[in-house]
C-alpha positions in Angstrom: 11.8 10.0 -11.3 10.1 10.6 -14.4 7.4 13.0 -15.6 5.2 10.4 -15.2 5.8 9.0 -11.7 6.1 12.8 -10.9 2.2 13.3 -11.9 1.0 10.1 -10.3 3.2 11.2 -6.7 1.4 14.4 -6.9 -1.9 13.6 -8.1 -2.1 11.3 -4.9 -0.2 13.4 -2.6 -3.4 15.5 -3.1 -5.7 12.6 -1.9 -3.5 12.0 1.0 -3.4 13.6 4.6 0.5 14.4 4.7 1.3 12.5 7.4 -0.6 10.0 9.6 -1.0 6.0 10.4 -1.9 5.7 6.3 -0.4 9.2 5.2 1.7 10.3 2.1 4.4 9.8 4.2 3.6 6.2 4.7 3.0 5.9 0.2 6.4 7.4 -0.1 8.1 4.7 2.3 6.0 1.6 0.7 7.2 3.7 -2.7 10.7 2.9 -2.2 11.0 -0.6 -0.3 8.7 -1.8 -3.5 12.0 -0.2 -5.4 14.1 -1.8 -3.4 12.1 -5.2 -3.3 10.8 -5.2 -7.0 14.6 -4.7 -8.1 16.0 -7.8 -6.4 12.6 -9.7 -7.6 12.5 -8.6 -10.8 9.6 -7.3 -11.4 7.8 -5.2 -13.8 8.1 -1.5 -11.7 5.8 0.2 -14.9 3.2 -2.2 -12.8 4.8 -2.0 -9.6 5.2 1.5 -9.1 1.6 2.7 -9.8 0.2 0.6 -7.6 2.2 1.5 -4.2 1.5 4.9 -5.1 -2.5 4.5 -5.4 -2.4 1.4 -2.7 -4.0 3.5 0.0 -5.5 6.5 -2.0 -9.1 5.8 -0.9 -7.8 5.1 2.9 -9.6 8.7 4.0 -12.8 7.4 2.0 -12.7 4.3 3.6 -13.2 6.3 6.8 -16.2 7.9 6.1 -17.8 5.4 3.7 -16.8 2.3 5.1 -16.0 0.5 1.6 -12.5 -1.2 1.5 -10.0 1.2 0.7 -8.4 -1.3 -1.6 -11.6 -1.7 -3.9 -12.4 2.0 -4.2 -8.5 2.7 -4.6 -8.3 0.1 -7.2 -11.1 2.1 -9.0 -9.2 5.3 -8.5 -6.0 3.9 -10.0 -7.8 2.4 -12.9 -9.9 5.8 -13.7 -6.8 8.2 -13.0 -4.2 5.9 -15.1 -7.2 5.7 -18.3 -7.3 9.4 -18.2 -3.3 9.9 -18.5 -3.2 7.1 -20.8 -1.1 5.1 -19.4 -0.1 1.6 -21.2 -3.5 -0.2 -20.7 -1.9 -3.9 -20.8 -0.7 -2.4 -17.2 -3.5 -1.4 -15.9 -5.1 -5.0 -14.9 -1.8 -6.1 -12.9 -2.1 -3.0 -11.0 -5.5 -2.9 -10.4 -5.4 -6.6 -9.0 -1.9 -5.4 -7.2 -3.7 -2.9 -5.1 -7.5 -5.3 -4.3 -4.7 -7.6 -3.0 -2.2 -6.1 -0.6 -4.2 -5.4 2.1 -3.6 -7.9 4.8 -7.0 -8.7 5.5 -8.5 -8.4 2.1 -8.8 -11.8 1.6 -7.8 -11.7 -1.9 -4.5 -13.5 -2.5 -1.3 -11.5 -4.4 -1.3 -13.9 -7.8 1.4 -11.6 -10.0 4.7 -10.8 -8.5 4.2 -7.3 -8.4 1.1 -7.6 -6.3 3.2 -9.9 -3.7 6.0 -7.6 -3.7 3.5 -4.7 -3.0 1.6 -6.3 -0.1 5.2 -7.4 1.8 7.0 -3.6 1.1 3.1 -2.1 3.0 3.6 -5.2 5.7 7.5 -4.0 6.0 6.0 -0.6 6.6 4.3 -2.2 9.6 6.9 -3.7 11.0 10.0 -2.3 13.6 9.7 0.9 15.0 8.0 2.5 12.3 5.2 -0.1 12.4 5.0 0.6 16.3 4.6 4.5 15.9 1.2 3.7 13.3 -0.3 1.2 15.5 -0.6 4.0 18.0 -1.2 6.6 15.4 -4.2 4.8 13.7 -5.7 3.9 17.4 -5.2 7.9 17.6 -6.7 8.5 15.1 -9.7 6.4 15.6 -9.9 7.3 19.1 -9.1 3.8 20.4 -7.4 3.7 23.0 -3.5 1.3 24.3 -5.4 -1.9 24.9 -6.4 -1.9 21.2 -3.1 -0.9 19.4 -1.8 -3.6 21.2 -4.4 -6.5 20.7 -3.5 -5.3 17.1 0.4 -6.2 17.7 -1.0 -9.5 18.5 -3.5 -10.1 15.8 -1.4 -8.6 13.4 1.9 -7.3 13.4 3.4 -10.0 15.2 2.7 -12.5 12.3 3.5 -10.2 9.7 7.0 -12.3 9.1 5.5 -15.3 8.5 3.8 -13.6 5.9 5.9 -12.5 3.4 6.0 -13.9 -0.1 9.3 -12.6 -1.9 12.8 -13.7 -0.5 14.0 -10.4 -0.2 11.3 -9.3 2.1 12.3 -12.2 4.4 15.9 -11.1 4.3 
């Protein structure tokens, strides 16, 4: 990892609630399927790798302000990556990476980096990983069994249809 990455992983691991349904836990996890994923795709990982580190920054905001994560986190991204200087012909694609990869954002993954990014957070969903969050995230909001598991069935049980890189299918 370089000194770069390095900052970013800590600058958000300071945003981030160490473990939980949307922890820095689950950032390191989306962190390395988008490795895995963006290296079989191809993709540009100076783009890639910013934005599954920032794609669920403003998740604790979101909680007590109630605006999308992925629009204040998309902020966040831009504002921390201007300050370290980071390439600014990157900046856009990630910015537009992390508005999209929320499932129910409505706004559609256009650049390959942003697809790869919302299937490596819907992987994270998925098997018995994804099964532990849904009941951690009803936990945490103080719902209760009957709507973790409505969520299986409005969410995580189309989740593979949903995938728009081959090697997420796989």
């Amino acid at each position: 990892m370089n000194e770069e990455t390095a900052a970013m992983l800590d600058h958000v691991r300071a945003a981030l609630p160490e473990s939980g349904a949307h922890g820095f836990d689950h950032t390191l996890r989306v962190m390395r399927l988008c490795e895995d994923l963006g290296a079989h795709e191809g993709v540009d990982m100076a783009i890639l790798i910013p934005a599954a580190l920032f794609h669920d920054i403003a998740r604790p905001l979101e909680e007590e302000t109630g605006t999308p994560h992925e629009e204040e986190g998309a902020r966040m991204a831009a504002a921390y990556l201007e300050s370290v200087r980071y390439p600014a012909e990157c900046i856009p694609a990630i910015v537009h990476a992390i508005r999209a990869h929320r499932y129910s954002s409505g706004i559609a993954p256009e650049t390959l980096e942003a697809r790869v990014l919302s299937d490596a957070d819907n992987l994270d969903a998925m098997g018995a990983v994804g099964i532990v969050r849904t009941f951690m995230q009803a936990g945490e909001q103080g719902h209760g069994i009957e709507d973790a598991t409505r969520h299986f069935y409005d969410k995580l049980l189309n989740l593979k249809g949903r995938m728009y890189t081959e090697s997420a299918r796989e």
